[in-house]
C-alpha positions as a Markdown table, in Angstrom:
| # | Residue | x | y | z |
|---|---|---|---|---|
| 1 | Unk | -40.9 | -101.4 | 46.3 |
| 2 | Unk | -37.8 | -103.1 | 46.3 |
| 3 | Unk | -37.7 | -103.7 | 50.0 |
| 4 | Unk | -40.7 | -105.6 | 49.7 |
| 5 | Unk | -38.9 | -108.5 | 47.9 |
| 6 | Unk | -37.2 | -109.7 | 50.7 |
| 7 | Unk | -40.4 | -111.4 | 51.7 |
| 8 | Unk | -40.9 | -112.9 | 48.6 |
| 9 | Unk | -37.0 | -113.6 | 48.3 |
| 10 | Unk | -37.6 | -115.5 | 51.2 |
| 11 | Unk | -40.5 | -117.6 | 50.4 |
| 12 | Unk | -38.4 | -118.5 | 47.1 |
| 13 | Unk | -35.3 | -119.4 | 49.1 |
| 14 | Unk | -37.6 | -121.6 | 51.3 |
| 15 | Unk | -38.5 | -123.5 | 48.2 |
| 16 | Unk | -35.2 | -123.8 | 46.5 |
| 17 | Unk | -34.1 | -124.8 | 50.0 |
| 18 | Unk | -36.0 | -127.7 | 50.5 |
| 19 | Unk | -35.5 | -128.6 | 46.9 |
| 20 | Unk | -31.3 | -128.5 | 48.2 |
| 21 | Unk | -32.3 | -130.5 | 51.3 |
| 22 | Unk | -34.4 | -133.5 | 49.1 |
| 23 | Unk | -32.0 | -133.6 | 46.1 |
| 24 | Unk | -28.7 | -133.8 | 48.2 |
| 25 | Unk | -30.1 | -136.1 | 51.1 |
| 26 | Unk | -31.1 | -138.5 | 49.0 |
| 27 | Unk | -29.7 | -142.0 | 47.7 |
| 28 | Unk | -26.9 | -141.7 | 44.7 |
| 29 | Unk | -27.7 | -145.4 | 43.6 |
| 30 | Unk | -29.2 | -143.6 | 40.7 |
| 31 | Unk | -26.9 | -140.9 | 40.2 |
| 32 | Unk | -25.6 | -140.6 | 36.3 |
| 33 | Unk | -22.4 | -138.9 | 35.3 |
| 34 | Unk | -22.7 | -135.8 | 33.0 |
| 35 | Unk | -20.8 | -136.2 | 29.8 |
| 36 | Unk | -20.6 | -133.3 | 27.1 |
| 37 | Unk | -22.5 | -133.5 | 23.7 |
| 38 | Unk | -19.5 | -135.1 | 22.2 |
| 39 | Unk | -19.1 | -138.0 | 24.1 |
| 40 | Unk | -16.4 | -136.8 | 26.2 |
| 41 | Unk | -16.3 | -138.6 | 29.7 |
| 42 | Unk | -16.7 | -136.6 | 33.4 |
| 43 | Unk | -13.3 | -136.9 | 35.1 |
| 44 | Unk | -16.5 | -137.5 | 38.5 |
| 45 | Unk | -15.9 | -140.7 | 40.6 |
| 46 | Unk | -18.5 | -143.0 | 42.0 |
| 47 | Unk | -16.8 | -142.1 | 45.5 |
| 48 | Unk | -16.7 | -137.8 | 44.5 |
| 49 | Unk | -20.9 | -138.0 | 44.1 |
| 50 | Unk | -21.7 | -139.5 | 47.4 |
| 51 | Unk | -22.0 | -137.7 | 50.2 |
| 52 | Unk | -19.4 | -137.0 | 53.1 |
| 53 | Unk | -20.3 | -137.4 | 56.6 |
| 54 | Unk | -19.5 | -133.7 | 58.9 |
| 55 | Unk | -20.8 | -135.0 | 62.0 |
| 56 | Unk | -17.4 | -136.6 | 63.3 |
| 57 | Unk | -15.2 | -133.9 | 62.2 |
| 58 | Unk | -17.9 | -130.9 | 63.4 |
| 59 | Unk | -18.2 | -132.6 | 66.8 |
| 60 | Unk | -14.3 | -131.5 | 67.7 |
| 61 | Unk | -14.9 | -128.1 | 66.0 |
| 62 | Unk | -14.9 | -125.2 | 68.8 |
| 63 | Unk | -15.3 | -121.3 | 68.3 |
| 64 | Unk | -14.0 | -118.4 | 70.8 |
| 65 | Unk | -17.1 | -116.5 | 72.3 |
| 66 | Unk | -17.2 | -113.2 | 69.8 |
| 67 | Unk | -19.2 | -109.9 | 69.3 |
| 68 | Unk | -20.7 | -110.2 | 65.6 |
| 69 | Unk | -21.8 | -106.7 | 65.7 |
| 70 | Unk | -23.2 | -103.9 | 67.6 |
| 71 | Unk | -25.4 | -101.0 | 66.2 |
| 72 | Unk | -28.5 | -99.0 | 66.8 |
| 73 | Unk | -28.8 | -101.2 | 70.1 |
| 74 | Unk | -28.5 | -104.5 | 68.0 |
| 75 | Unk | -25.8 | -106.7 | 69.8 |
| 76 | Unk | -25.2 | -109.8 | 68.5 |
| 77 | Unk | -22.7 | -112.0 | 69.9 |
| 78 | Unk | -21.4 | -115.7 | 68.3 |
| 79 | Unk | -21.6 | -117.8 | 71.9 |
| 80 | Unk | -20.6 | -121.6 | 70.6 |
| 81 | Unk | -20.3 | -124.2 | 68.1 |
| 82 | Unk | -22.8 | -127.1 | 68.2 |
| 83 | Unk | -23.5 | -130.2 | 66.3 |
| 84 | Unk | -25.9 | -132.5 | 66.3 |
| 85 | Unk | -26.6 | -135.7 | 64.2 |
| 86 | Unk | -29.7 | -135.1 | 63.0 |
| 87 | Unk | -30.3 | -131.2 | 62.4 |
| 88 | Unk | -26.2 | -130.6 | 62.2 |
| 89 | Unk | -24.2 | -127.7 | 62.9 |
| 90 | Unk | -25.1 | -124.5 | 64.2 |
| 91 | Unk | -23.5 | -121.6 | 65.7 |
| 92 | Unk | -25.1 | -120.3 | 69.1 |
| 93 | Unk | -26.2 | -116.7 | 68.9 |
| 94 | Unk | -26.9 | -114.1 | 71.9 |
| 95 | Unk | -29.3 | -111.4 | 70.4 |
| 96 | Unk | -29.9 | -108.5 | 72.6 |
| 97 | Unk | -32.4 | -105.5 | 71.5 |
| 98 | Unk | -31.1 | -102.5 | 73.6 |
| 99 | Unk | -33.6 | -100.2 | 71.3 |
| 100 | Unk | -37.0 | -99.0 | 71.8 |
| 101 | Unk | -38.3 | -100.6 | 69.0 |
| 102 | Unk | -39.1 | -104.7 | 67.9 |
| 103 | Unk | -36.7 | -105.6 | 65.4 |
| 104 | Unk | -36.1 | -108.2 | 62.6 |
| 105 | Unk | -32.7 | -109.9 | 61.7 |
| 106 | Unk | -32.6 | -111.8 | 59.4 |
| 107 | Unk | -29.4 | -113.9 | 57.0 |
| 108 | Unk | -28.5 | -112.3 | 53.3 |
| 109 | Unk | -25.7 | -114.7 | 52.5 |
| 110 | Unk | -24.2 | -117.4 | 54.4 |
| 111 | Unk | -20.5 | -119.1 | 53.3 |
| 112 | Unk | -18.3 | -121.8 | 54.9 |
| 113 | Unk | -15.0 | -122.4 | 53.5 |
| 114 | Unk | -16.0 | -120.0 | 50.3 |
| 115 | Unk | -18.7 | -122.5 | 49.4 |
| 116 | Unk | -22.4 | -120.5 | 49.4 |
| 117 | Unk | -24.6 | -122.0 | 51.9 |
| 118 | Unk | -28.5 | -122.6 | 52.2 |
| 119 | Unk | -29.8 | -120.6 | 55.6 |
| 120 | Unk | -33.3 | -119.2 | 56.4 |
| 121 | Unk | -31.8 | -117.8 | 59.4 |
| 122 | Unk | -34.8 | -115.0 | 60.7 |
| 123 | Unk | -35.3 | -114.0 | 64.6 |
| 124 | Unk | -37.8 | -110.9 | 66.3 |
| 125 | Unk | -36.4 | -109.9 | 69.2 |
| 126 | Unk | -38.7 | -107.4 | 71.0 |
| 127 | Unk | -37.3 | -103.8 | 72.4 |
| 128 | Unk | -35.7 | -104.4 | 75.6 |
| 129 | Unk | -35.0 | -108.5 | 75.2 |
| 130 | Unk | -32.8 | -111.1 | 74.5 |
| 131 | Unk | -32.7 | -113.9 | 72.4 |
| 132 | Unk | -30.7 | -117.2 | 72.2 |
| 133 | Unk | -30.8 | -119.0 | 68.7 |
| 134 | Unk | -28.8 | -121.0 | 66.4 |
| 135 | Unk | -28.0 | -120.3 | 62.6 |
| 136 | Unk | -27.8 | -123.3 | 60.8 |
| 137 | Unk | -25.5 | -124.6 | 58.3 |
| 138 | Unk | -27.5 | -126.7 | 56.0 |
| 139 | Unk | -25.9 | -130.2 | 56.4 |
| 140 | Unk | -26.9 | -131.2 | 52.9 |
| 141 | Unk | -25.5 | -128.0 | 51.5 |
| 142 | Unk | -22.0 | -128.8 | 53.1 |
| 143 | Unk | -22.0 | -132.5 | 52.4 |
| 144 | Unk | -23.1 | -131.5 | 48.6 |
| 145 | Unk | -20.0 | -128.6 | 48.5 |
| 146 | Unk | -17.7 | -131.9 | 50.2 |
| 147 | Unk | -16.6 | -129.7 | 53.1 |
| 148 | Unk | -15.8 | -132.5 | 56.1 |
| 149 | Unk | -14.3 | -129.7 | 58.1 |
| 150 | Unk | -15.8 | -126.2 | 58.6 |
| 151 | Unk | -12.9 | -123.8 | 59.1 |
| 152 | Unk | -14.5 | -120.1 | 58.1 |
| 153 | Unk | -17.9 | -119.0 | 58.2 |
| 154 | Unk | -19.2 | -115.6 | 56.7 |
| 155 | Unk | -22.3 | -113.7 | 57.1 |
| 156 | Unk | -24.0 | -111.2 | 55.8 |
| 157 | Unk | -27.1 | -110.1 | 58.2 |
| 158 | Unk | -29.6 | -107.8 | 57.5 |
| 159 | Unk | -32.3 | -106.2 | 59.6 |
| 160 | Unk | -35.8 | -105.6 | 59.2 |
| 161 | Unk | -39.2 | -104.4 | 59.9 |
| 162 | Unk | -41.1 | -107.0 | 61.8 |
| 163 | Unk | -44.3 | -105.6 | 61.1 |
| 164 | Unk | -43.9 | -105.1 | 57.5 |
| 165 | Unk | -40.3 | -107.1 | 56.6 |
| 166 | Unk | -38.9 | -104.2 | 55.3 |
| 167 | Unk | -35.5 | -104.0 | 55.2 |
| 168 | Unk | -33.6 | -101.3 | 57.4 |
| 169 | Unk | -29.8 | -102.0 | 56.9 |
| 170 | Unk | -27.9 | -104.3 | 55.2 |
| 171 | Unk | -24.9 | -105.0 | 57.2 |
| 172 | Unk | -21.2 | -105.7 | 56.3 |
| 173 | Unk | -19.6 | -109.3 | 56.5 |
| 174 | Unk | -18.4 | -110.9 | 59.6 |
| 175 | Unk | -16.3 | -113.6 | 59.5 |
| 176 | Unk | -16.1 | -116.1 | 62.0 |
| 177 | Unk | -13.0 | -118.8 | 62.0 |
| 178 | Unk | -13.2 | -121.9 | 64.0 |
| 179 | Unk | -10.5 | -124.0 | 65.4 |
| 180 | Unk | -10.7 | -126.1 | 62.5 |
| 181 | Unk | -9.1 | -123.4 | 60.1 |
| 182 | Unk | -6.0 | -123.8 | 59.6 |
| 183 | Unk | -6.5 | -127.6 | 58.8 |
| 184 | Unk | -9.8 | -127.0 | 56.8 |
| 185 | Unk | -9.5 | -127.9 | 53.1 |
| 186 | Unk | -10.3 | -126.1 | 50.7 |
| 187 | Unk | -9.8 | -127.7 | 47.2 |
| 188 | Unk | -12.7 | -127.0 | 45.0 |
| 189 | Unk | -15.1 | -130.0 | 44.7 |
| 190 | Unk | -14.9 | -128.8 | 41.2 |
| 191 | Unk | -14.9 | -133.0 | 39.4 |
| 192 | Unk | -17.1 | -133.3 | 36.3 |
| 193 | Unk | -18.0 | -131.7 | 33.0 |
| 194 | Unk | -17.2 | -127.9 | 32.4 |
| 195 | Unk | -20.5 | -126.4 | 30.8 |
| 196 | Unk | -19.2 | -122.8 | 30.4 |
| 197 | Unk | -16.3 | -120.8 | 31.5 |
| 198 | Unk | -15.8 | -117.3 | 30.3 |
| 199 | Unk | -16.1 | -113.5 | 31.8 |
| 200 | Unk | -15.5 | -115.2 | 35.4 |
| 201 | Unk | -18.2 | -117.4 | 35.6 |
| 202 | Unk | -17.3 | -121.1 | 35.5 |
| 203 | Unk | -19.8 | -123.8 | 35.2 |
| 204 | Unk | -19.4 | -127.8 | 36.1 |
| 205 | Unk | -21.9 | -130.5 | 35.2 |
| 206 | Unk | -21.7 | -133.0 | 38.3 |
| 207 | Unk | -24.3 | -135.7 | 37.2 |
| 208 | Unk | -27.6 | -136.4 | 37.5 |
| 209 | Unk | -29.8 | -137.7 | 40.3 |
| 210 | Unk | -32.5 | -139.7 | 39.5 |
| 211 | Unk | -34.1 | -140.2 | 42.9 |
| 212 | Unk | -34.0 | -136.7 | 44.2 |
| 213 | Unk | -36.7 | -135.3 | 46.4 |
| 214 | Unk | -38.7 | -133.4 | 43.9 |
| 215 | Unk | -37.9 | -135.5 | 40.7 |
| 216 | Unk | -34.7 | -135.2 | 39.1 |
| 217 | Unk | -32.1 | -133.3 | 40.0 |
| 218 | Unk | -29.3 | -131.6 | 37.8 |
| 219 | Unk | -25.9 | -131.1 | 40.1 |
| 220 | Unk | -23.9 | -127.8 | 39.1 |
| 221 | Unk | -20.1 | -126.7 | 40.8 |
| 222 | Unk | -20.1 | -123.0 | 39.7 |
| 223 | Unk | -17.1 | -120.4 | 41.2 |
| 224 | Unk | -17.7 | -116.6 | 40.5 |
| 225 | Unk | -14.5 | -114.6 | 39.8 |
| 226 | Unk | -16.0 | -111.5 | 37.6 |
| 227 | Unk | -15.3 | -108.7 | 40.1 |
| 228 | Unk | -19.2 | -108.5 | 41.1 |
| 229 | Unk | -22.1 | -110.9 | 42.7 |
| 230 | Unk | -24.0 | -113.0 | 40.5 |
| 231 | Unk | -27.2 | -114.5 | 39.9 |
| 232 | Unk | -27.0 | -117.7 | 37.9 |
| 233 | Unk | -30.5 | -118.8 | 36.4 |
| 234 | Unk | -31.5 | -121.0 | 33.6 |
| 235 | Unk | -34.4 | -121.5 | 30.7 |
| 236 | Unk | -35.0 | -123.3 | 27.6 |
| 237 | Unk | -34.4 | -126.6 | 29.1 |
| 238 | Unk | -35.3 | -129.4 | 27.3 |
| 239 | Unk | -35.0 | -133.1 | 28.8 |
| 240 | Unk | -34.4 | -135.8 | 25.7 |
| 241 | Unk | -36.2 | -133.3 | 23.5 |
| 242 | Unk | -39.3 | -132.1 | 25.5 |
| 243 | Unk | -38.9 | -128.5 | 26.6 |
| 244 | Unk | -39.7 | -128.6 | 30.9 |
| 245 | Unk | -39.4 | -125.9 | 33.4 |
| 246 | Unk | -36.7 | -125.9 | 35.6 |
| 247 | Unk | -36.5 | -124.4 | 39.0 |
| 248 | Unk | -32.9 | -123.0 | 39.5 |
| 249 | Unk | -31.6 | -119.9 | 40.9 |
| 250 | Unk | -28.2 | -119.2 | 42.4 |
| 251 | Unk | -26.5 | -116.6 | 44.1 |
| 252 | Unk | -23.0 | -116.1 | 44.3 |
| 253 | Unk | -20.7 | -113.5 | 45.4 |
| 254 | Unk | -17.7 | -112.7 | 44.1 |
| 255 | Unk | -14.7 | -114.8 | 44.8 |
| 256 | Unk | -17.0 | -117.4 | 46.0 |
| 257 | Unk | -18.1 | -121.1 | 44.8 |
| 258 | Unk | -21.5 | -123.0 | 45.0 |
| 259 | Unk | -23.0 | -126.8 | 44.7 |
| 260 | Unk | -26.5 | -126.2 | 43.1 |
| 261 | Unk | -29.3 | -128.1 | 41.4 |
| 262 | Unk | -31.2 | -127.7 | 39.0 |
| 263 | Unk | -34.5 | -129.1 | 40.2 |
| 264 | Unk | -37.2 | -131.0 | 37.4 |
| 265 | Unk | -40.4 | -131.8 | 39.1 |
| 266 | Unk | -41.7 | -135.4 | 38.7 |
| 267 | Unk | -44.7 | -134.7 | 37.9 |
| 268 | Unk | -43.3 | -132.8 | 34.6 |
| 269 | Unk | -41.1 | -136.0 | 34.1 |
| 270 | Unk | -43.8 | -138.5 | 34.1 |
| 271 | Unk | -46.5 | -135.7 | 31.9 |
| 272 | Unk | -44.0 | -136.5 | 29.2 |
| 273 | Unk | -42.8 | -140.0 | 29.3 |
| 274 | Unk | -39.6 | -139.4 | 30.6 |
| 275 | Unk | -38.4 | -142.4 | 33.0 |
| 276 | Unk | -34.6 | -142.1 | 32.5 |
| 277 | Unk | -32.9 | -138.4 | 32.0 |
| 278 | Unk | -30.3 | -139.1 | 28.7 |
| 279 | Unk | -30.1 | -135.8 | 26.6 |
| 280 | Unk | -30.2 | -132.2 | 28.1 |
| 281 | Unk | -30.2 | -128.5 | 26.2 |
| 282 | Unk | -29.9 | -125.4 | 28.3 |
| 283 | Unk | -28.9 | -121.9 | 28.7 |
| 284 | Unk | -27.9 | -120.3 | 31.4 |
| 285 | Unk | -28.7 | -116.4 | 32.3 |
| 286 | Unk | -25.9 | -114.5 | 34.2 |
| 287 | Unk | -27.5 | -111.5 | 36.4 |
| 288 | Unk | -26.1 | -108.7 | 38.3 |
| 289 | Unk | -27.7 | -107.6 | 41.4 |
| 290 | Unk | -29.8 | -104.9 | 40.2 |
| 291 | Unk | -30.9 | -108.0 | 38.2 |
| 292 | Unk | -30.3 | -106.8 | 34.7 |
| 293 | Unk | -28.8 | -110.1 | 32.2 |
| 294 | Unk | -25.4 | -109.7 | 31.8 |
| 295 | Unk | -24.9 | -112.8 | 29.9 |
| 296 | Unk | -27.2 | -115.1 | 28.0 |
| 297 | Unk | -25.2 | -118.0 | 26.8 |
| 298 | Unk | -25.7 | -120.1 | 23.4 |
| 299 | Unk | -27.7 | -123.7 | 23.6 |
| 300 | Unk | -25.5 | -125.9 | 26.1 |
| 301 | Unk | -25.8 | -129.7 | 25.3 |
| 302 | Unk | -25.1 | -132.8 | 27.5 |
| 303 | Unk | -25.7 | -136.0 | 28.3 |
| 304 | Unk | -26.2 | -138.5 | 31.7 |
| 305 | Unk | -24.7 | -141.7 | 31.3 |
C-alpha cells in the first residue's frame, strides 16, 4: 500500500504548492515581523521580507548539455537553461523511452543552492518515444529562499506506473551546476526569530503575511542537520487564543534548508473574528521518513508586530 501514496502525496503537494505560489507572490505591505513571547525584537528588515527579482540574473544563467541518467531504457538528458518572465526558470529535458513498456517519471525532491524547492514535475512517455519538457523551479519558492542566482540544482526522480502511479524505482541524486556556481551565494536567508533549535532541526519565525493567497500566512527558515530527512508538521495552533487548523507540511533532507508557510485559511480567520494576527501558540512535530514522530516539541509562543 505504500506505493499508492505517491498519488495522494501528489495531490497534497499540489495544494501546499499553490498555497507557496499565493502566500509568496503576494504584496508584503501587510507583512508583520515575528517577535518571541518575551518581547524580544526579529533581527528581519523591511528590505529581507520582500521579494527578490531572479529574472535578470537567470537570463545570463547557461548549463552544458548533460546525461541525467540512463536505465532500463530511460534516458534522460538536461538539454538547456531557460527563463522566462512570467512562468520563470526551467531546465530543458530530452526524455527518451527505449523500453517496451509506457512509463512515468515523475520529481521526489527538487533543491537549488541547498534550499528545498516546490516542483510537480510528472511526464508519460510512451514505449519507443521521446519527449521534450521543462522542470520548473518555482519562482516564488526561490524568491521566498532569496536565491538571485541559481548556481546548483539537485534532483531526485522517480519512476512510475502510468496506469496505476505506482512507484518502480526511486533514483539517486543528480546534480546539475550552472555557470552561475561559483558566484552563487549561498548565505542562509536565515533573518528573524529562532522558534526551536535542538537535535538538528533549527526553526526561524520570518513574519507574518496578512494578505496571502489563502488567508494568512506564517513564514518559517528551517535547516535540517540531524543525519536523516525530515518531515516538519505542526498542530495545536491557536491564533490570539482560538485554536485553527493549519495546513503545513515540510520536507527536508538532510544538510538541506527550506522557506515554508504555514498556511491559515480566511475563511477560518473571519469564522472567528480575527482581522489582525497578534498572538500565536504552536507545536511543531518532527517525522522521519517512515513517518514515525521523532520529536514533539513543548507549546511555542510568539507574537506579529
Amino acid at each position: 500500500m505504500k506505493k499508492f501514496r505517491n498519488l495522494g502525496l501528489a495531490v497534497i503537494l499540489l495544494a501546499f504548492g499553490l498555497m507557496a505560489i499565493g502566500s509568496s507572490s503576494t504584496s508584503t505591505s501587510e507583512t508583520k515581523a515575528i517577535v518571541g513571547a518575551d518581547g524580544g525584537s526579529s533581527d528581519i528588515t523591511e528590505a529581507e521580507s520582500e521579494a527578490t527579482t531572479t529574472t535578470e540574473a537567470a537570463a545570463k544563467i547557461t548549463i552544458e548539455e548533460q546525461v541525467l541518467f540512463e536505465q532500463d531504457g530511460l534516458k534522460v538528458t538536461a538539454t538547456e537553461y531557460v527563463s522566462d518572465s512570467i512562468w520563470g526558470d526551467s531546465i530543458k529535458l530530452l526524455i527518451e523511452n527505449d523500453g517496451s513498456s509506457d512509463i512515468g517519471l515523475g520529481c521526489t525532491a527538487l533543491i537549488v543552492n541547498d534550499y528545498m524547492i516546490t516542483d510537480l514535475f510528472s511526464s508519460t512517455i510512451a514505449a519507443g518515444k521521446k519527449a521534450n519538457e521543462e522542470l520548473g523551479l518555482s519562482s516564488s519558492s526561490l524568491k521566498a529562499a532569496g536565491i538571485e542566482t541559481v548556481g546548483k540544482i539537485e534532483v531526485y526522480f522517480h519512476t512510475f506506473d502510468p496506469d496505476s502511479y505506482m512507484t518502480i524505482d526511486n533514483l539517486d541524486c543528480v546534480t546539475i551546476e550552472t555557470s552561475a556556481f561559483d558566484s552563487m551565494d549561498s548565505t542562509p536567508n536565515d533573518a528573524g526569530q529562532e522558534l526551536y533549535n535542538s537535535d538538528g532541526i533549527r526553526i526561524v519565525g520570518k513574519y507574518v503575511d496578512e494578505n496571502s493567497f489563502w488567508g494568512t500566512a506564517i513564514l518559517l527558515y528551517i535547516e535540517n542537520n540531524s543525519g536523516e530527512n525530515r518531515i516538519i508538521q505542526c498542530e495545536d495552533l491557536s491564533i490570539n487564543g482560538y485554536m485553527l487548523t493549519p495546513y503545513f507540511s515540510c520536507t527536508i533532507y538532510d544538510g538541506k534548508k527550506a522557506v515554508d508557510d504555514i498556511t491559515l485559511l480566511s475563511s477560518q480567520l473571519e469564522e472567528n473574528g480575527i482581522t489582525e494576527i497578534n498572538d500565536v501558540e504552536l507545536k511543531f512535530k518532527i517525522i522521519d521518513e517512515d513517518y514515525m514522530t521523532r520529536v514533539e516539541t513543548d507549546v511555542i509562543a510568539f507574537s506579529a508586530q
